[in-house]
C-alpha positions in Angstrom: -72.1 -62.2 -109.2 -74.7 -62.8 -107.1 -73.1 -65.9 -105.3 -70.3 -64.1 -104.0 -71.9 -62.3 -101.5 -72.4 -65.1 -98.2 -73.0 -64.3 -94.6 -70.4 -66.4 -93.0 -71.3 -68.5 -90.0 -70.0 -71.8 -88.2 -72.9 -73.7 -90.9 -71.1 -71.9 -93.7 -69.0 -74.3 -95.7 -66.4 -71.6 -97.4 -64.1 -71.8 -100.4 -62.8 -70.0 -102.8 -64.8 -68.8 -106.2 -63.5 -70.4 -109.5 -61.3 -67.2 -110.2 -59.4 -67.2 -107.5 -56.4 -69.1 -106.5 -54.2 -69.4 -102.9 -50.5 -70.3 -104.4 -47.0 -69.6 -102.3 -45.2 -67.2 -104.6 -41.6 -68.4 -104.4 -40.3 -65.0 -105.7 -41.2 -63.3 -102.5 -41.7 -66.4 -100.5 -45.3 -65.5 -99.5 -48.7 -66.7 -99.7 -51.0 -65.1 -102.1 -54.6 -64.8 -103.1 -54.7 -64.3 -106.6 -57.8 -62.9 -108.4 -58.5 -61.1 -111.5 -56.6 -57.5 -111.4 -56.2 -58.6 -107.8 -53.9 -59.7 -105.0 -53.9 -60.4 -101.5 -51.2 -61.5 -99.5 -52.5 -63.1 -96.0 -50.6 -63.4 -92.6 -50.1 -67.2 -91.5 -52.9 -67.7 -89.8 -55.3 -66.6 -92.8 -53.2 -69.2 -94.7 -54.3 -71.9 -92.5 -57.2 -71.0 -92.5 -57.8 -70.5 -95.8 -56.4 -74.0 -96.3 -59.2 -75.6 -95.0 -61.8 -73.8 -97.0 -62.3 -76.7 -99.3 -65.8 -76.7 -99.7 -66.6 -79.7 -97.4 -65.6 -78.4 -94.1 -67.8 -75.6 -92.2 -66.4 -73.2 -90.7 -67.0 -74.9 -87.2 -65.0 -77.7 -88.1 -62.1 -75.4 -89.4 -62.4 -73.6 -85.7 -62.6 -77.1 -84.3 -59.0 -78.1 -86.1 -57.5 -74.6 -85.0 -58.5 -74.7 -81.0 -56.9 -78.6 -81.0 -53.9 -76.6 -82.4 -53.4 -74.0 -80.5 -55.3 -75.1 -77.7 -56.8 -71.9 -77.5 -60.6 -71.1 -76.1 -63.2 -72.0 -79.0 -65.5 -69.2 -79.0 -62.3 -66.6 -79.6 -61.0 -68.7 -82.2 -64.1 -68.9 -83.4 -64.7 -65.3 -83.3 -61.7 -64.4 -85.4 -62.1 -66.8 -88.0 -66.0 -66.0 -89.0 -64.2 -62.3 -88.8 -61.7 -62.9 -91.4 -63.4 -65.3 -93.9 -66.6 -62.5 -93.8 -64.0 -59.4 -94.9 -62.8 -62.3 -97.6 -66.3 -62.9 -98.6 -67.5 -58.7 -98.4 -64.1 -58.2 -100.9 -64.8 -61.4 -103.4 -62.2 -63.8 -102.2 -64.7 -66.2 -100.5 -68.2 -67.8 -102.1 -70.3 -70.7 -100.2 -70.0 -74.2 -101.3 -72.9 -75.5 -103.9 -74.4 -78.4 -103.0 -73.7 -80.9 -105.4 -76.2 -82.9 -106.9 -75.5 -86.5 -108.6 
């Protein structure tokens, strides 16, 4: 899968491939990736995180959101979050949004 592969950056406008699915499992009360044959279970802020990969944001407006939050300094937050989503993207949890064309 050729698309699954992205060099995350502030441009990059995340979210998650077809296959995969971010669902709270209520049996053991977490937050779970779910792919084929896989799982991941993300800390809290990964959650948030990964709750704004929709597709339409970038990542700098997700890291814009996150510093009004936790009114923390921009280019740490910033830091952290290309960090994450990139190991996502390396292991196949993350793709890059298609522009659509109508």
């Amino acid at each position: 899968m050729a698309g699954r592969n992205i060099s995350v950056s502030e441009a990059s406008r995340p979210v998650l491939p077809r296959h995969t699915r971010l669902k709270f499992d209520e049996t053991r009360k977490v937050w779970v990736i779910l792919a084929p044959e896989r799982v991941l279970a993300p800390d809290e802020i990964a959650v948030e995180v990964l709750q704004l990969c929709d597709g339409q944001r970038r990542v700098a407006d997700m890291v814009d959101v996150l510093v009004a939050k936790y009114s923390a300094p921009r280019e740490a937050i910033s830091t952290d979050v290309i960090a994450m989503l990139q190991d996502l993207a390396d292991k196949g949890f993350l793709t890059e949004a298609r522009e659509k064309t109508s």
